[in-house]
N, C-alpha and C positions, 0 to 999 in steps of 0.2 A: 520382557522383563517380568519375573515374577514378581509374585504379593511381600515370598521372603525377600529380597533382594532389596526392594522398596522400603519394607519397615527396620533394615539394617540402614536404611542412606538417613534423610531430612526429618525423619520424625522425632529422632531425636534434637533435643535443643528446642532455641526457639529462633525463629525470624526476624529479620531487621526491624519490624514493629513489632517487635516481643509477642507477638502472636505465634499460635503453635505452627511449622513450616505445612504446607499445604501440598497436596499431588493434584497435577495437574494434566490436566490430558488437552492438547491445544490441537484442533482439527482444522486440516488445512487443505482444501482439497487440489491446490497447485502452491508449488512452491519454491518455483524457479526464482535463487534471489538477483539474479542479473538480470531478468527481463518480468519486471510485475510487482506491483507492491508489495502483495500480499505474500510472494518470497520475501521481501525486505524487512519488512514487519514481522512474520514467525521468528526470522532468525535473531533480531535482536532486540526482539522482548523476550523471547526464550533465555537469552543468554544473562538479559537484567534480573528476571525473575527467580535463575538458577545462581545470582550474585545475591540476592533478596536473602538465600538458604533454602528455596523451594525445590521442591523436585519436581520437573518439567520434563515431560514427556508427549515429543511431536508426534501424529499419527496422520501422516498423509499420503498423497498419491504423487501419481509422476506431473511435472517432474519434481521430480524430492527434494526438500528442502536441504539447504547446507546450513548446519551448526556448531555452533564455535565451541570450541574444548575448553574449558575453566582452568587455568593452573588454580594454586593453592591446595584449601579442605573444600573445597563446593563440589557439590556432583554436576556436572554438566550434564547440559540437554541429551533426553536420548528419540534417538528415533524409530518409529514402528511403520513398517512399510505397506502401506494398504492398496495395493494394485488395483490401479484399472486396468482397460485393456491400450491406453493410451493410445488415441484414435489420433492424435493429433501431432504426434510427435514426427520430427524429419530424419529423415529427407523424405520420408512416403505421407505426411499428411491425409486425413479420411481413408486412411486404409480401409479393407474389408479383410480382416482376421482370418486366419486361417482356423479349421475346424475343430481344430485341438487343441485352439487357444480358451475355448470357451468350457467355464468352470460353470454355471449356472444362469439362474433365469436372469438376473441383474444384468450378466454380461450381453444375454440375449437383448434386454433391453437398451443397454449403451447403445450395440450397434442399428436397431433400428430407430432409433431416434436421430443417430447420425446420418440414416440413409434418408431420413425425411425433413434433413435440411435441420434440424434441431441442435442445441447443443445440451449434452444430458450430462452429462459431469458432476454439475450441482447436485441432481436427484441422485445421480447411481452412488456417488461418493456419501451422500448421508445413509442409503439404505446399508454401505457396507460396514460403515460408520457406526449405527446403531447397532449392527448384530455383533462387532467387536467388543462394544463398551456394554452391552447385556451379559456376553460372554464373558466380561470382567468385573462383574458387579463387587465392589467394595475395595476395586483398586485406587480409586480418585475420589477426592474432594469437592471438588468442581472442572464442570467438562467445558471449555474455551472454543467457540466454533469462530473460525475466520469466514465470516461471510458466504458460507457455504449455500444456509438456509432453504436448504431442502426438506423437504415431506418427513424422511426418517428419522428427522432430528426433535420431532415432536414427540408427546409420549417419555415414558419412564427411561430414563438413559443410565439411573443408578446414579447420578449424581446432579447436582443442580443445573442448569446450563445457563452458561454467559455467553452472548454472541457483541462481536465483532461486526458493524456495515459502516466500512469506509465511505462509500455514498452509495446510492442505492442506483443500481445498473439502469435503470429506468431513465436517467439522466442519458446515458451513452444512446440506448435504445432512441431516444427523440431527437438528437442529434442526427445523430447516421440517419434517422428517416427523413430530417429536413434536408440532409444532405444528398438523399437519394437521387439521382438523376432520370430514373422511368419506373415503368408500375414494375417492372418485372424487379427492379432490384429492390425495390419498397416491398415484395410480398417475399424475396429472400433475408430481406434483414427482418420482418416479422416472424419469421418463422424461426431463424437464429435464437429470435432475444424471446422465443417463446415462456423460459423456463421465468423471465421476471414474471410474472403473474401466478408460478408456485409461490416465488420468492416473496412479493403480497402476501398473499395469503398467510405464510410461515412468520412474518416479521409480525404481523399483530398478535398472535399469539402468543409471542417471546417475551419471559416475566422482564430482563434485563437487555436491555439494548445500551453497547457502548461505540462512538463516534469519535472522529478524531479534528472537530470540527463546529463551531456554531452555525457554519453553512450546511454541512452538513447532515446536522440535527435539524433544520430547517426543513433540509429534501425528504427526510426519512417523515417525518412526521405531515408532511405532505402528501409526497407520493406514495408511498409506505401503508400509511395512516395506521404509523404506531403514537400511542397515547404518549405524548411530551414527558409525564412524569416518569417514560418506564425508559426515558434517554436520555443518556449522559457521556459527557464529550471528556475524553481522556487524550489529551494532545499527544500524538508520536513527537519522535525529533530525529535529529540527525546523531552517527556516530563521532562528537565531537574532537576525539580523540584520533581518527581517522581523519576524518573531514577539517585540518587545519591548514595557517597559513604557513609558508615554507619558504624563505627568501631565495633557500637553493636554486630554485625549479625558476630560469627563465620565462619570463614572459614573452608571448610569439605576436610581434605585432598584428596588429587585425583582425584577431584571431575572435570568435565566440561562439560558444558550445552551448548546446542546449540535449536535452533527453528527451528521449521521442522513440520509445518502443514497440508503438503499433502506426502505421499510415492509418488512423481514424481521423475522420472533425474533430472526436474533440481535442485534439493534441498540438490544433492550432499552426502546424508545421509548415500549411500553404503558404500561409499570410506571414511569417517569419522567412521562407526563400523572395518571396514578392518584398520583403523589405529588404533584403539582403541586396537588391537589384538596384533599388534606390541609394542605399549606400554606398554602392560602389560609386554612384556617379558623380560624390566628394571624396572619400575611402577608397583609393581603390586598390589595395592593399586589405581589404576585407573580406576574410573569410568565412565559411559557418563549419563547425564540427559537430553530426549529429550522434549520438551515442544511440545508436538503434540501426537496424535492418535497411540497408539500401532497398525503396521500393523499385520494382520492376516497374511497373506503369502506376497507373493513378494520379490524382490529382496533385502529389509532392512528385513525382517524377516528370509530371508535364509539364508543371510548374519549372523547373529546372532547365529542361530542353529551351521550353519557350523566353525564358529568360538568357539563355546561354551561360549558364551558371555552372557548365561540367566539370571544369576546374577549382572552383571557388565554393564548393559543396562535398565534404566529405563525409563519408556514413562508417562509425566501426563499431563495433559487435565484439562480445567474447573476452572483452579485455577482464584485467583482473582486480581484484580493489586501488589496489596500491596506483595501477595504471589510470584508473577513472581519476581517482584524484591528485594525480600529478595532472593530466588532463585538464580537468578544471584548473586547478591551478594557473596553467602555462596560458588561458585565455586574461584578455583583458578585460570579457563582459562574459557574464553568461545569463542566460534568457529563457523564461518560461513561458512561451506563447500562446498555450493553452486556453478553450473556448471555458474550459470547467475543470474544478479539480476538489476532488474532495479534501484534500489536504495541501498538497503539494511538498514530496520529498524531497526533489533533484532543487527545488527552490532554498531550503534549510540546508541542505548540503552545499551549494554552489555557495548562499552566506557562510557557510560555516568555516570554511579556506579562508575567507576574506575576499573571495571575487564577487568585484561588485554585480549590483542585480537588477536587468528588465522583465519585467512581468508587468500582466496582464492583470486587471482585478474579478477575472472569473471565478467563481466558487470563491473556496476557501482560501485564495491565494491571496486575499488582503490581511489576512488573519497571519499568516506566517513573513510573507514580507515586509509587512507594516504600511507606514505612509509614506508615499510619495516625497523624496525631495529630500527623507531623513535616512531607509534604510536602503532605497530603493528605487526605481524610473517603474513609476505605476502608468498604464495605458490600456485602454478599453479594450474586451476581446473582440479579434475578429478584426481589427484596424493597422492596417498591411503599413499605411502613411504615420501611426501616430508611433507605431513599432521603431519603423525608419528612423523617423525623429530622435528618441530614444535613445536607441544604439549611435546613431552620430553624435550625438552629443555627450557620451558617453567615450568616447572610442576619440574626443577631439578634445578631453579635459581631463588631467594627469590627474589634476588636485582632486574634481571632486570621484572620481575613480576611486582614489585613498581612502579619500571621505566616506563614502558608501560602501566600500569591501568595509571597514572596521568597525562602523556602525552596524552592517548586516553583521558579521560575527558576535558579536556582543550581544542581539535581539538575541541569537540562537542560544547562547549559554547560558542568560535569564530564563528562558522559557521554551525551548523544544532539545529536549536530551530521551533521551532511550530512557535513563535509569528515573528522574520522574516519570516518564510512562509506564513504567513498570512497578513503583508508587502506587500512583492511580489506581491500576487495574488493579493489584491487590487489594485494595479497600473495596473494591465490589464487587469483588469472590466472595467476600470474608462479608459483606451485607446478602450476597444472593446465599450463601450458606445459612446464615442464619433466618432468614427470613423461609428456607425450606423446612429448616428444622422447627420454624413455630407453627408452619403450617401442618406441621405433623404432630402436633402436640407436645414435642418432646424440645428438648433441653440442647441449646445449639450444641452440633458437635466441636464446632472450631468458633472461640470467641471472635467477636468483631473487634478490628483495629482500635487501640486506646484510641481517646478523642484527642489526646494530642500530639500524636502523629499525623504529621502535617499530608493532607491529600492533593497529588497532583490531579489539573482537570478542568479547571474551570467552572465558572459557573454556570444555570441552566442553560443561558443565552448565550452559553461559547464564549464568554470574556476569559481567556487563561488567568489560574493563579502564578501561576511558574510552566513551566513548563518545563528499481529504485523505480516509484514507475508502473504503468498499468498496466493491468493484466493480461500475459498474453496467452 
């Protein structure tokens, strides 16, 4: 995209907070939006932000983000394709590159980082990251990093930088080691999750840190140790407009879907087959549907075996929007079992249908499902028995079924929508701009949001004012 190209689209006019429309450059260094948040999240804040009147422009790696075309006058999101050497893509996963795939030192680096057990992603995607946006100085506003938080991303970028930490990988990193089962697999998941300790490093440095979460703002200023004031929680939501209820779409008795895109701890998927087992022994007519990856072995695959569960366990993969949430829909429960969750999307989405909702109160998942008894069947993580309980009593009560899908639909359209998250975030572009431009002496380039244009986001301590899936 040229410079001309750009200053014929959003500069002219002004934006839905009567502020002048802003370019944005949003870095994303994975961006598969079927399997990982952080696909979920570029593609539909890009799409809010580009209904705002901004002009948004993705610049990521494999796999590539997909974004949505805008009818009307709005320019739609555009994307710049920043190659790695995609080490991890299938069917050959940890490849070794052939000789002439390699363009420079970076690339040299990707793969020896992969050969020593590492994952480099982070770092190589910010170095390529930084020499594109040096290379394009004076094309953006402000530069949008999605949790990249690599090394390169420090230093002059040409534009301010806003980052993006969903929860800080540090979380998964101590899970998976408590879950580790010998020294030999505790020194391969340290050496995996080596690059969090860049990612340290990089997070306290960052003048703006946004979160999508008071849980999460919690772990980051923890484990992180980024200063509280320089973080602020801008709630994601569900595509409500997608994600509704449908009287069409039969309901399948028995039936309960949950998302679960990686066999890790934290995704809690053990302890929800181990309660599936128990249900059956009133239900038995109950099934699970997992929207993620049938593992080959591992602890959700043993789990399965040893329960005898082959039938009453299904895994699918690759489906399409429309298919996920007819999906959800056709269940009578759906379940987030998870140990931790920086947010919890498949939870805002499964309310957002009207299918009623069990979860767990790990992380932020009290924050989106609410309380117990009102929007939703709250249950400790990690509790295979309290899970059970839950889903049968659920699964054995029409009425309060009704009750909780249209109470959980209702939380989400007060307070978790895409287009307040995209609110939000533009008010602290539009502070991280000016607050660069006083630190240079000069005269903000792009005013800050009027004061009464209302800000999605909550307050410090994660209270919302207003308001698919981990990374693979």
């Amino acid at each position: 995209m040229t410079a001309e190209a750009m200053e014929a689209g959003p500069r002219a006019g002004s934006a839905a907070d009567r502020g002048r429309p802003l370019r944005i450059a949003l870095l994303t260094y994975k961006g598969n939006p079927f399997c990982g948040g952080q696909g979920v999240y570029v593609r539909h804040l890009s799409r809010e932000l580009a209904r705002l009147g901004h002009h948004v422009e993705v610049i990521g790696a494999q796999p590539y983000p997909v974004l949505d075309v805008l009818d009307g006058d709005r320019v739609s999101p555009l994307l710049t394709e920043l190659p790695s050497l995609d080490l991890y893509r299938q069917p050959d996963p940890f490849r070794t590159p052939r000789r002439e795939e390699y363009r420079d030192w970076i690339d040299a680096l990707e793969v020896g980082t992969m050969w020593t057990g590492g994952f480099p992603e982070p770092l190589t995607f910010s170095l390529r990251a930084r020499r594109h946006l040096r290379a394009r100085r004076g094309d953006f506003d402000v530069v949008h990093d999605n949790q990249t938080l690599g090394y390169g991303l420090l230093g002059d970028l040409g534009a301010p930088l806003v980052t993006t930490i969903h929860h800080p990988i540090t979380v998964d990193r101590r899970l998976e080691l408590d879950a580790a089962e010998n020294r030999r697999r505790r020194m391969s998941v340290r050496r995996w999750y080596a690059f969090t300790r860049m990612q340290k490093r990089v997070a306290r440095r960052l003048p703006s840190v946004l979160t999508v979460s008071g849980s999460s703002r919690r772990e980051i200023t923890e484990d992180l140790g980024v200063r509280p004031d320089r973080v602020h929680v801008v709630h994601i939501g569900a595509d409500t407009d997608l994600f509704s209820p449908d009287p069409a779409v039969a309901q399948v008795p028995g039936r309960i879907v949950t998302t679960s895109s990686a066999d890790v701890p934290l995704k809690g998927l053990v302890y929800l087959v181990e309660a599936l087992a128990k249900v059956r022994t009133e239900h038995s007519g109950a099934h699970l549907v997992v929207v993620g990856k049938r593992p080959a072995d591992g602890p959700v695959a043993q789990a399965v075996e040893r329960y005898g569960l082959a039938g009453a366990v299904e895994f699918v993969k690759g489906i399409s929007d429309a298919e996920l949430v007819d999906l959800v829909r056709s269940a009578e429960v759906a379940c987030v079992p998870s140990l931790y969750e920086g947010f919890s999307l498949p939870a805002a989405e499964a309310m957002a249908t009207g299918t009623p909702l069990v979860a767990t109160t790990g992380g932020a998942i009290p924050e989106v499902a609410g309380a117990d008894g009102e929007t939703c069947l709250a249950v400790p993580p990690g509790d295979a028995g309290a899970l059970a309980a839950a889903l049968g009593r659920l699964l054995g009560d029409a009425e309060l079924r009704a009750r909780l899908g249209a109470a959980g639909r209702a939380r989400v359209l007060e307070r978790f929508t895409w287009a307040r998250a995209a609110e939000g975030t533009v008010g602290h572009y539009r502070e991280a701009i000016a607050r660069s431009a006083a630190g240079r002496g000069a005269r903000p380039a792009v005013p800050a949001a009027p004061d009464d244009v209302p800000q999605a986001g909550g307050d410090p301590a994660g209270t919302p004012d207003r308001e698919s899936r981990a990374t693979c």
